[in-house]
N, C-alpha and C positions, 0 to 999 in steps of 0.2 A: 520515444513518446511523441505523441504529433500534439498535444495539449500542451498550455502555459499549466506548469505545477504548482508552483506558491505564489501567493502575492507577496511581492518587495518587500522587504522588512519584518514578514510575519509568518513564515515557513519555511520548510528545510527539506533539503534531497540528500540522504545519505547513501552510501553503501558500504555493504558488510559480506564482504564473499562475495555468493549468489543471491544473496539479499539487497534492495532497493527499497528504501522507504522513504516516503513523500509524507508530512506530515505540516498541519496549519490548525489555527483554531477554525470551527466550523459558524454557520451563521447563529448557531444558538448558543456561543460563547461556549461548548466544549472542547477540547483536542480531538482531533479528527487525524487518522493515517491510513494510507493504502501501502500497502506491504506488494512487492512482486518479490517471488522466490521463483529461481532459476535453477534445478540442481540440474539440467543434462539440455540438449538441442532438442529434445523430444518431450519436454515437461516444462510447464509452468503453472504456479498457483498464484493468485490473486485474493486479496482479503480487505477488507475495510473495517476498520475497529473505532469506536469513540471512547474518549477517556473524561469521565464527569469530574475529576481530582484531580487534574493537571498531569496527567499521566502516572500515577500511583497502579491503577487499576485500569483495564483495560477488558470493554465489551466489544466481541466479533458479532458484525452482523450480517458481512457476506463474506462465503469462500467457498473459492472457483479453482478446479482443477483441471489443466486443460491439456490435454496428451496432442500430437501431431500423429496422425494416421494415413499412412498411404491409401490414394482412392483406386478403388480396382480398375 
Protein backbone atom coordinates (compact mmCIF):
# COMPACT_ATOMS: atom_id res chain seq x y z
CA UNK A 1 0.00 0.00 0.00
CA UNK A 2 1.63 3.42 -0.86
CA UNK A 3 -0.87 5.37 1.76
CA UNK A 4 -0.22 5.93 5.58
CA UNK A 5 -3.23 3.48 6.88
CA UNK A 6 -3.99 4.44 10.59
CA UNK A 7 -3.32 7.10 12.72
CA UNK A 8 -0.95 6.28 15.83
CA UNK A 9 -2.82 5.13 18.51
CA UNK A 10 -6.13 4.80 16.79
CA UNK A 11 -6.23 2.03 14.03
CA UNK A 12 -5.22 -1.32 13.25
CA UNK A 13 -3.85 -3.45 10.19
CA UNK A 14 -4.60 -7.00 10.50
CA UNK A 15 -4.34 -10.02 8.51
CA UNK A 16 -6.19 -13.09 8.25
CA UNK A 17 -5.10 -15.42 5.31
CA UNK A 18 -5.88 -13.65 2.18
CA UNK A 19 -7.51 -11.08 4.17
CA UNK A 20 -6.06 -7.53 5.08
CA UNK A 21 -8.13 -5.24 7.11
CA UNK A 22 -7.29 -1.58 8.05
CA UNK A 23 -9.74 -0.32 10.36
CA UNK A 24 -9.99 3.42 12.42
CA UNK A 25 -12.73 5.51 13.61
CA UNK A 26 -13.86 7.62 10.83
CA UNK A 27 -14.32 11.78 11.10
CA UNK A 28 -17.99 11.27 12.13
CA UNK A 29 -16.99 9.26 15.17
CA UNK A 30 -18.13 5.81 13.56
CA UNK A 31 -15.75 2.62 12.94
CA UNK A 32 -14.64 2.75 9.63
CA UNK A 33 -12.62 -0.57 7.70
CA UNK A 34 -11.43 -1.26 4.23
CA UNK A 35 -11.20 -5.00 3.83
CA UNK A 36 -8.65 -6.21 0.67
CA UNK A 37 -9.41 -9.95 -0.06
CA UNK A 38 -6.68 -11.72 -1.98
CA UNK A 39 -7.93 -15.33 -3.03
CA UNK A 40 -5.46 -15.95 -6.18
CA UNK A 41 -2.72 -13.53 -8.40
CA UNK A 42 -5.57 -12.91 -10.52
CA UNK A 43 -8.32 -11.50 -8.11
CA UNK A 44 -8.87 -9.07 -5.68
CA UNK A 45 -11.76 -7.47 -3.95
CA UNK A 46 -11.99 -4.32 -2.12
CA UNK A 47 -14.77 -3.15 0.40
CA UNK A 48 -15.48 -0.30 2.78
CA UNK A 49 -17.85 -0.97 5.53
CA UNK A 50 -18.95 1.73 8.73
CA UNK A 51 -19.95 0.33 11.82
CA UNK A 52 -22.35 2.95 13.91
CA UNK A 53 -22.10 0.41 17.36
CA UNK A 54 -18.64 -0.05 17.74
CA UNK A 55 -18.42 -2.81 15.44
CA UNK A 56 -21.60 -5.00 16.51
CA UNK A 57 -23.07 -4.47 13.07
CA UNK A 58 -21.48 -3.55 10.06
CA UNK A 59 -22.79 -1.52 6.70
CA UNK A 60 -20.81 -2.09 3.16
CA UNK A 61 -20.93 0.79 1.16
CA UNK A 62 -18.40 0.01 -1.68
CA UNK A 63 -17.22 -3.34 -3.18
CA UNK A 64 -14.83 -3.65 -5.88
CA UNK A 65 -13.94 -6.74 -7.61
CA UNK A 66 -10.98 -6.56 -9.67
CA UNK A 67 -9.82 -9.49 -12.06
CA UNK A 68 -6.19 -8.99 -13.90
CA UNK A 69 -6.73 -9.53 -17.69
CA UNK A 70 -4.27 -10.13 -20.29
CA UNK A 71 -4.36 -7.13 -22.98
CA UNK A 72 -4.57 -8.52 -26.55
Amino acid sequence: FIRKQVEDGTGAVTQDGSRITISQPTPGGALGREIYTVPDADHFTYSIETSPDGGVTWDASVTIDMRRVEAP
